[in-house]
C-alpha positions as CSV (number, residue, x, y, z in Angstrom):
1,X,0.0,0.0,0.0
2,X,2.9,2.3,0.9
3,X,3.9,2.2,-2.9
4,X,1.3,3.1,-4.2
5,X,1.3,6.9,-3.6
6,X,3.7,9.6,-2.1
7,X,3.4,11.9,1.0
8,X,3.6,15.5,1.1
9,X,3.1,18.2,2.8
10,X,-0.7,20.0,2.0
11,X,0.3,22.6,-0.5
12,X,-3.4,24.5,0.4
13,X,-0.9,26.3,2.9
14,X,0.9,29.1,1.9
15,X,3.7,28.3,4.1
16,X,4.4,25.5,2.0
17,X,3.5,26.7,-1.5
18,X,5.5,29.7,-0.6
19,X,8.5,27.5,0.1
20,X,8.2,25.5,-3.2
21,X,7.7,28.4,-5.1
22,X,11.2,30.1,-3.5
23,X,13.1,27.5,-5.1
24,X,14.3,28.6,-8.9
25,X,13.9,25.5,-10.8
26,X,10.1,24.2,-9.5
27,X,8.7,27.8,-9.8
28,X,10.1,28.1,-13.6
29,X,8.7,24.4,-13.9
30,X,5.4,25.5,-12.5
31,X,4.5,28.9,-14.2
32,X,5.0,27.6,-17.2
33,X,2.4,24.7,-16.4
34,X,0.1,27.4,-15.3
35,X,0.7,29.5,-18.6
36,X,1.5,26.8,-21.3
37,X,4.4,28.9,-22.4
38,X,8.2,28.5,-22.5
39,X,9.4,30.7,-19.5
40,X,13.4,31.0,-20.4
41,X,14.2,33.0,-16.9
42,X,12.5,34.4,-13.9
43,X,13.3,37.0,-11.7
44,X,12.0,37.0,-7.8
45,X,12.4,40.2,-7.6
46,X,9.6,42.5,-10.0
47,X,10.7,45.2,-11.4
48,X,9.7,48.4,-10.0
49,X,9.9,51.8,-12.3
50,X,12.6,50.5,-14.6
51,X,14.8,49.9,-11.4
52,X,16.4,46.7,-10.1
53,X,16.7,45.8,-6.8
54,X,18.4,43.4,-4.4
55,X,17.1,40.9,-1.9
56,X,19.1,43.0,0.4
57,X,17.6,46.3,-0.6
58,X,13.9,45.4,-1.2
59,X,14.1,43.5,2.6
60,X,15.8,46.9,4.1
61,X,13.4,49.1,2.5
62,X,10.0,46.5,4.0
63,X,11.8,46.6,7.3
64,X,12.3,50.3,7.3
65,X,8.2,50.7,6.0
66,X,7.0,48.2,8.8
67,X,8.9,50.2,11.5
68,X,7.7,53.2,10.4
69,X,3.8,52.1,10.5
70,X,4.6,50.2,13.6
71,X,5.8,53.4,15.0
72,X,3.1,55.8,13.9
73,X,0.1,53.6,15.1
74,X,1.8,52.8,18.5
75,X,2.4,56.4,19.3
76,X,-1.9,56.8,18.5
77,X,-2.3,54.3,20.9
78,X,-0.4,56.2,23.4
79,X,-2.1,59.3,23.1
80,X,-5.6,57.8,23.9
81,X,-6.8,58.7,27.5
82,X,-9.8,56.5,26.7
83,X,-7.7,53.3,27.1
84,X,-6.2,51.5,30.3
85,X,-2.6,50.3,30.4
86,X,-3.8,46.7,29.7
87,X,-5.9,48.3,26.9
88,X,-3.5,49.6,25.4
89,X,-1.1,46.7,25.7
90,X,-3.5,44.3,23.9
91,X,-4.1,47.0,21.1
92,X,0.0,47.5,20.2
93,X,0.5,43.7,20.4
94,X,-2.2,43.3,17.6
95,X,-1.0,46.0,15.4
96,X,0.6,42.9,13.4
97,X,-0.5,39.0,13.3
98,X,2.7,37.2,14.6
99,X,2.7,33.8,13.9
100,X,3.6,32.2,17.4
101,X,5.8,29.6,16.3
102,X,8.5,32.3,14.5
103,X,7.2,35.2,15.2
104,X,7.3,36.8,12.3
105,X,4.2,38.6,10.4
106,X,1.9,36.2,9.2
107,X,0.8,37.5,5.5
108,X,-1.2,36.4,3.4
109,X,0.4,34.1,0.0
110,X,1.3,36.9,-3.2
111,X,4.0,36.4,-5.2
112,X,4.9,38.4,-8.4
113,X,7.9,37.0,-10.7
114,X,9.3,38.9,-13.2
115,X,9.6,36.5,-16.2
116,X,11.3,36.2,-19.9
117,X,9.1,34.0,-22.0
118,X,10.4,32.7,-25.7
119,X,7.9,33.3,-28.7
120,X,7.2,31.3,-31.8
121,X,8.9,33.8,-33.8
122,X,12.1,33.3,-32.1
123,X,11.4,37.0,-30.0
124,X,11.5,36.9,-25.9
125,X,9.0,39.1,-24.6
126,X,8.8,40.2,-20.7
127,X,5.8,39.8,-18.6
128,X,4.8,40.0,-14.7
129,X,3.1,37.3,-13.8
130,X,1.3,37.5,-10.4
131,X,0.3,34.5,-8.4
132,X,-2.3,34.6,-5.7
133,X,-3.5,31.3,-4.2
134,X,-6.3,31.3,-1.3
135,X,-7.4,28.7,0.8
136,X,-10.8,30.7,1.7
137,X,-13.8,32.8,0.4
138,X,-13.1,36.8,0.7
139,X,-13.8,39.8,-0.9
140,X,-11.8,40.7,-4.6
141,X,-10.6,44.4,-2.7
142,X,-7.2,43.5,-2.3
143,X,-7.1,41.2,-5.2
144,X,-7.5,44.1,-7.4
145,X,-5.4,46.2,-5.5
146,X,-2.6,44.0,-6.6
147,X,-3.4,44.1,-10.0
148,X,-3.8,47.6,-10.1
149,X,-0.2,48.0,-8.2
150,X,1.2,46.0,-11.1
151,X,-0.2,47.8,-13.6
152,X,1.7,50.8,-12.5
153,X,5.0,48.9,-13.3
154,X,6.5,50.6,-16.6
155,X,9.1,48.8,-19.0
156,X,11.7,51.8,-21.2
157,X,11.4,51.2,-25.0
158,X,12.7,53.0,-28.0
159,X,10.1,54.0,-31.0
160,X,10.2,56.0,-33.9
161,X,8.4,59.2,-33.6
162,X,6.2,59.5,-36.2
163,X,6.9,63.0,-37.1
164,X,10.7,63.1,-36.9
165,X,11.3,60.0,-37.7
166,X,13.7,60.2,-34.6
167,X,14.3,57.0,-32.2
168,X,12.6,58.3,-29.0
169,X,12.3,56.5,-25.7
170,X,9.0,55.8,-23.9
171,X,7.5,53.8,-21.2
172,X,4.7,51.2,-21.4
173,X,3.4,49.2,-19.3
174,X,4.5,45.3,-19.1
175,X,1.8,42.5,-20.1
176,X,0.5,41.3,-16.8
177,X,-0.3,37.5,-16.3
178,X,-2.4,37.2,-12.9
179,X,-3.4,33.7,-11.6
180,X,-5.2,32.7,-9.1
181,X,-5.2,29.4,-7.2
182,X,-8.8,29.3,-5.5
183,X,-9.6,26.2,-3.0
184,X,-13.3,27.1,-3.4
185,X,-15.8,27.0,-7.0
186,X,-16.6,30.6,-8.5
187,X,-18.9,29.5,-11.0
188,X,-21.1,26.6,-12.0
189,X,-22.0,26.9,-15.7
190,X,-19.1,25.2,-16.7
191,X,-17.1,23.5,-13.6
192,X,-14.3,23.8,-15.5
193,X,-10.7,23.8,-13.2
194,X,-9.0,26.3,-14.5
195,X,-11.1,29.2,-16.2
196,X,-9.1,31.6,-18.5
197,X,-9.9,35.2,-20.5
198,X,-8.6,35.7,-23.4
199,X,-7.7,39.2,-24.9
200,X,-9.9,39.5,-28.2
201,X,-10.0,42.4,-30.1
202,X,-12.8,43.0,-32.2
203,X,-13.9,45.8,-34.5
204,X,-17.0,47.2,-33.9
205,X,-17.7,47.9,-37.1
206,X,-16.0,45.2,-39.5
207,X,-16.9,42.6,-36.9
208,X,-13.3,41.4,-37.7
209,X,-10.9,40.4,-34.9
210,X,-7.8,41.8,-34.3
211,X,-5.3,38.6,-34.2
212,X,-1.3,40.3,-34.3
213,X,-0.1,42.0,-31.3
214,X,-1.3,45.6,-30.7
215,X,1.1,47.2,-28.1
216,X,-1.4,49.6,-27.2
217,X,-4.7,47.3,-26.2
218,X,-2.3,44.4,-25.3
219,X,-0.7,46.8,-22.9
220,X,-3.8,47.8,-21.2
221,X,-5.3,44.5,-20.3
222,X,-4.6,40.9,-19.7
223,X,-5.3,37.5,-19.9
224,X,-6.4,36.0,-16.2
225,X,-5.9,32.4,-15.2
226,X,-8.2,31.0,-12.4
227,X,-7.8,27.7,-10.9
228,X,-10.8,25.8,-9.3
229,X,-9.6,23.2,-7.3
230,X,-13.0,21.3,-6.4
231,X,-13.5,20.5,-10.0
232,X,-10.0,18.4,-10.0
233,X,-12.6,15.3,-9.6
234,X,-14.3,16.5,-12.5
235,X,-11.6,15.9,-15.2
236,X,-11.6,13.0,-16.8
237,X,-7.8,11.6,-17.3
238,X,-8.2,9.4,-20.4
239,X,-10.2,12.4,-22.1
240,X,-7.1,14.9,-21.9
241,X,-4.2,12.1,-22.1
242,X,-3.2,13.5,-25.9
243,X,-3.3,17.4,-24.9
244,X,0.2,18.1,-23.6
245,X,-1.0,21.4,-21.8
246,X,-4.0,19.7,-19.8
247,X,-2.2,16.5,-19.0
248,X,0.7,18.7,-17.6
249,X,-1.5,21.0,-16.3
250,X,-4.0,18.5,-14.4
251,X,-1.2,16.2,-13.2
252,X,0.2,19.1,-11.3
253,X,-2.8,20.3,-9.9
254,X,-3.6,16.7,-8.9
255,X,-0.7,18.0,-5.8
256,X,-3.4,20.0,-4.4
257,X,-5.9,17.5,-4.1
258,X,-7.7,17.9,-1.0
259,X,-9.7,14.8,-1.3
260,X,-5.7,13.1,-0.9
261,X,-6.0,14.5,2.6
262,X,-4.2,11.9,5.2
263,X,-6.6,10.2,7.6
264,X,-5.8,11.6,10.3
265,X,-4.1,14.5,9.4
266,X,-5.2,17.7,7.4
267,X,-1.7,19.0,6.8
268,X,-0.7,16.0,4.6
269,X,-1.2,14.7,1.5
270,X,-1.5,11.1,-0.4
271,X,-1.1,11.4,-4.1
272,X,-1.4,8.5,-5.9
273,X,1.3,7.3,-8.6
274,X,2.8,6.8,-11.0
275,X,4.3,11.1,-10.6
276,X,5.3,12.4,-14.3
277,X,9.0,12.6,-14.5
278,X,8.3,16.4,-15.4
279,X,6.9,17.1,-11.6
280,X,10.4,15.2,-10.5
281,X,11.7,18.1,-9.5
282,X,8.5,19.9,-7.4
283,X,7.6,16.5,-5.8
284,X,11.6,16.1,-4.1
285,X,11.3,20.4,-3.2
286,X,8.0,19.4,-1.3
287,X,9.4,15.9,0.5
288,X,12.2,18.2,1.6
289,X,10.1,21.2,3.3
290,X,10.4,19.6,7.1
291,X,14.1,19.2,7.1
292,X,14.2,22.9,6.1
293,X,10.7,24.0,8.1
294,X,11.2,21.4,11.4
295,X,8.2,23.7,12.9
296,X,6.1,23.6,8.9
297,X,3.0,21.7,10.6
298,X,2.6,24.5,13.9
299,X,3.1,27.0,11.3
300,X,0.1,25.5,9.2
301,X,-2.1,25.4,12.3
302,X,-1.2,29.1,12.4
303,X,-2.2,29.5,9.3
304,X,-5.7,28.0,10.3
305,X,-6.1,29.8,13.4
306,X,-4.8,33.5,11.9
307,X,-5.9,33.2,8.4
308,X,-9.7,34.9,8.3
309,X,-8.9,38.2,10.7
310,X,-5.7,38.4,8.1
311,X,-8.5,38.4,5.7
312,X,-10.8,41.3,6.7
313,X,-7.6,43.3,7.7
314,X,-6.1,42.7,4.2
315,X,-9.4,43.1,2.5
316,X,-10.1,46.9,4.8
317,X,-6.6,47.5,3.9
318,X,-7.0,47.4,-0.1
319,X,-10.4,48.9,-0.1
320,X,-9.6,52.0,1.6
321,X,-6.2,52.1,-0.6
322,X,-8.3,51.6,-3.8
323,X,-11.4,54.7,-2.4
324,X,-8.2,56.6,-1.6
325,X,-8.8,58.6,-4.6
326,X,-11.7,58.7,-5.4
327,X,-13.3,59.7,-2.1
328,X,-9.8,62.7,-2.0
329,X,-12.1,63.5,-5.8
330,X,-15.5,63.8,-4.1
331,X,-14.2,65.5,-1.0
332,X,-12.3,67.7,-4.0
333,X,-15.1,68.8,-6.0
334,X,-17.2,69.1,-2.5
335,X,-15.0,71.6,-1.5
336,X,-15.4,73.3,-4.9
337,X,-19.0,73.3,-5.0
338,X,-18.9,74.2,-1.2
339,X,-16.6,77.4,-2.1
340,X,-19.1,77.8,-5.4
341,X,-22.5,78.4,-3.1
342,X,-20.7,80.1,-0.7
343,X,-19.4,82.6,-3.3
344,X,-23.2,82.6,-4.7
345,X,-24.6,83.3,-1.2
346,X,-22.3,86.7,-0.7
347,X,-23.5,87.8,-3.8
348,X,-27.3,87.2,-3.6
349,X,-26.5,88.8,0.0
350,X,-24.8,92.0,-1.0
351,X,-27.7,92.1,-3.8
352,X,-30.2,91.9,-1.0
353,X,-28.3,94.6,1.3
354,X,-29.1,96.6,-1.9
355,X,-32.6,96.0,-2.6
356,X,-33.4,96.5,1.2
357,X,-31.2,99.7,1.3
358,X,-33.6,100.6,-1.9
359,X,-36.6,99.3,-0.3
360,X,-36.1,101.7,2.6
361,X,-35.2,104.2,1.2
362,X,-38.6,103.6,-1.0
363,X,-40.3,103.3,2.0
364,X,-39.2,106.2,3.8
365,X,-40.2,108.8,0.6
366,X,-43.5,106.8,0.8
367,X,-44.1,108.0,4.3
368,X,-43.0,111.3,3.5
369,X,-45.5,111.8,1.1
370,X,-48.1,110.3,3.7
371,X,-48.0,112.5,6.0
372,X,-48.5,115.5,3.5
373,X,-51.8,114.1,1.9
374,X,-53.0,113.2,5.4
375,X,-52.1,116.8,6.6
376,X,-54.1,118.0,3.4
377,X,-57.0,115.8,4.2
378,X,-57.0,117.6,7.4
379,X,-57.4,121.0,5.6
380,X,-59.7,120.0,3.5
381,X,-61.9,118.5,6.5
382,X,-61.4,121.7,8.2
383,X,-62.8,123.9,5.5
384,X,-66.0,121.8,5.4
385,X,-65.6,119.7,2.5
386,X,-67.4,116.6,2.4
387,X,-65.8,113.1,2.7
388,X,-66.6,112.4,-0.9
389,X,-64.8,115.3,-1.9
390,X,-61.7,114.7,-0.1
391,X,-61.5,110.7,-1.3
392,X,-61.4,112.5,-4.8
393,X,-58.7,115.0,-3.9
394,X,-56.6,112.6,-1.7
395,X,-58.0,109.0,-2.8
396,X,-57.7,107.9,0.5
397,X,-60.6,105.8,2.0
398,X,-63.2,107.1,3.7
399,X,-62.2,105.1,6.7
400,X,-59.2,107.0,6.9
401,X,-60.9,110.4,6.5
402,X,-63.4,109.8,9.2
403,X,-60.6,109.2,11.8
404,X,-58.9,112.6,11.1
């Protein structure tokens, strides 16, 4: 029975993905699974603005950033009078999800590779290719944060300007590959495990598609792989045998079977053989991971325990990142239309200072010239005439006659 499959550690875990993926040979083995492309040469390290950094470097700079934070929302923390001592304590410990074993931030798995992939016209063209994988359901905040981080990633290249005829150098962005590993099902028309979009370019009008490369559409989208692990039952093996891309691609998957769950023990795996020679390489990385991890199966309970407040932290996190602007535009053209009526309300106040100044002045001649037809009524009273006659002098009413 023991020969008849291999053990290894659950690769659901991002503690142990994470560690296969860190070695050169099985990540270059395994993106280009995912992708069904020739990757020549990957980079750990994604370019950031045209610059290269080290492992040294990028490390320094995430240390320096995580000091800083830790820093500024201690010191808040501080400053509240509303908070006991123990209070407070309990807050500053939780400003980060330490995993107890090493004690090191717990994040959650996201990986970028910077990666050279060969053509079939001999050219090598360079791509980011972004791999989430998640054990759980969440929200797509911080998913599209990442994607929209990456998309801010520019390549240098030299074109022809078009009036000049001069070389010029420009910036573009690089073609962006993001996958997603998903231990859950996002749709059910199809079942399919692994869904992918395609980038077709159509004419609206000629109803023709656009098949050569267009740097400026291809530059602004991307193609999306997502894996659906459930339907790994699904797939029948004798129906795919003769497609090189599925068979390669469904054999590895088969490594994160979680119906090959041990027994007895969540945090291992059974897969059955025989094991493609091809997967050689990723199957010896992952029989290797306790000698280098002696502590992997705590650290994948931590995973367990910390996993869905990372969530919702991660998930706030991205959305208040990705309303960043757009509330800063709506608090922006607030304060415009804000300064707009308030502009509008001096002016329709000085105009109504005016019309009152008018209106009493108006009112005051008015009274003026009361008093002098009243004073004539008065006369005319005097003298004997009759009310009838003063009403036709004065027109006032006869009311106001008889009380003079």
């Amino acid at each position: 029975m023991k020969n008849n499959f291999i053990r290894i550690p659950n690769l659901i875990y991002d503690v142990v993905f994470r560690y296969l993926m860190q070695d050169y040979d099985s990540a270059l083995i395994i993106l280009s699974i995912l992708i069904g492309e020739k990757i020549k040469k990957l980079d750990f390290q994604p370019l950031t603005q045209a610059k290269r950094k080290t492992k040294e470097e990028n490390i320094e700079q995430i240390e320096r950033l995580k000091k800083k934070r830790f820093k500024k929302v201690k010191e808040k923390i501080l400053l509240d009078v509303s908070l006991s001592k123990e209070e407070k304590k309990k807050k500053i410990d939780k400003i980060t999800i330490k995993d107890p074993v090493t004690g090191k931030d717990i994040k959650l798995f996201h990986l970028d590779f910077a990666a050279i992939i060969e053509k079939e016209n001999d050219e090598d063209e360079f791509v980011i290719i972004e791999l989430q994988k998640v054990a759980v359901e969440t929200d797509i905040f911080r998913f599209k944060q990442y994607i929209a981080d990456n998309f801010q990633k520019r390549k240098k290249v030299v074109g022809i300007d078009p009036d000049t005829k001069q070389s010029v150098e420009i910036e573009l962005p690089y073609r962006l590959i993001p996958i997603f590993i998903l231990n859950f099902k996002i749709e059910y028309e199809i079942s399919d495990l692994m869904i992918k979009t395609s980038q077709i370019k159509t004419g609206i009008f000629t109803g023709k598609d656009l098949n050569t490369r267009n740097e400026f559409i291809d530059n602004l989208s991307y193609e999306l792989y997502v894996v659906q692990l459930p339907y790994l039952s699904k797939i029948d093996e004798s129906a795919i045998k003769d497609d090189v891309y599925k068979s390669r691609l469904y054999a590895f998957l088969k490594l994160f079977d979680q119906n090959a769950k041990e027994p007895n023990n969540q945090y291992r795996l059974r897969i059955s053989k025989p094991i493609p020679d091809f997967l050689d390489i990723i199957v010896k990385r992952l029989q290797s991971a306790d000698i280098d991890n002696p502590d992997l199966e705590k650290q994948m309970k931590a995973e367990d325990h910390y996993l869905k407040p990372l969530l919702r932290r991660d998930n706030k996190i991205s959305w208040l990142l990705m309303n960043k602007k757009q509330t800063e535009q709506k608090l922006q053209m607030t304060t415009e239309k804000l300064e707009n009526t308030t502009e509008e309300l001096q002016n329709t106040t000085e105009e109504l200072q005016k019309e009152l100044k008018v209106s009493k002045e108006k009112d005051k001649a008015l009274s003026e010239k009361e008093k002098i037809i009243l004073q004539f009524a008065k006369i005319l009273k005097i003298s004997g005439k009759t009310i009838q006659e003063i009403h036709d002098e004065t027109k006032l009413s006869k009311e106001e006659i008889e009380k003079l």
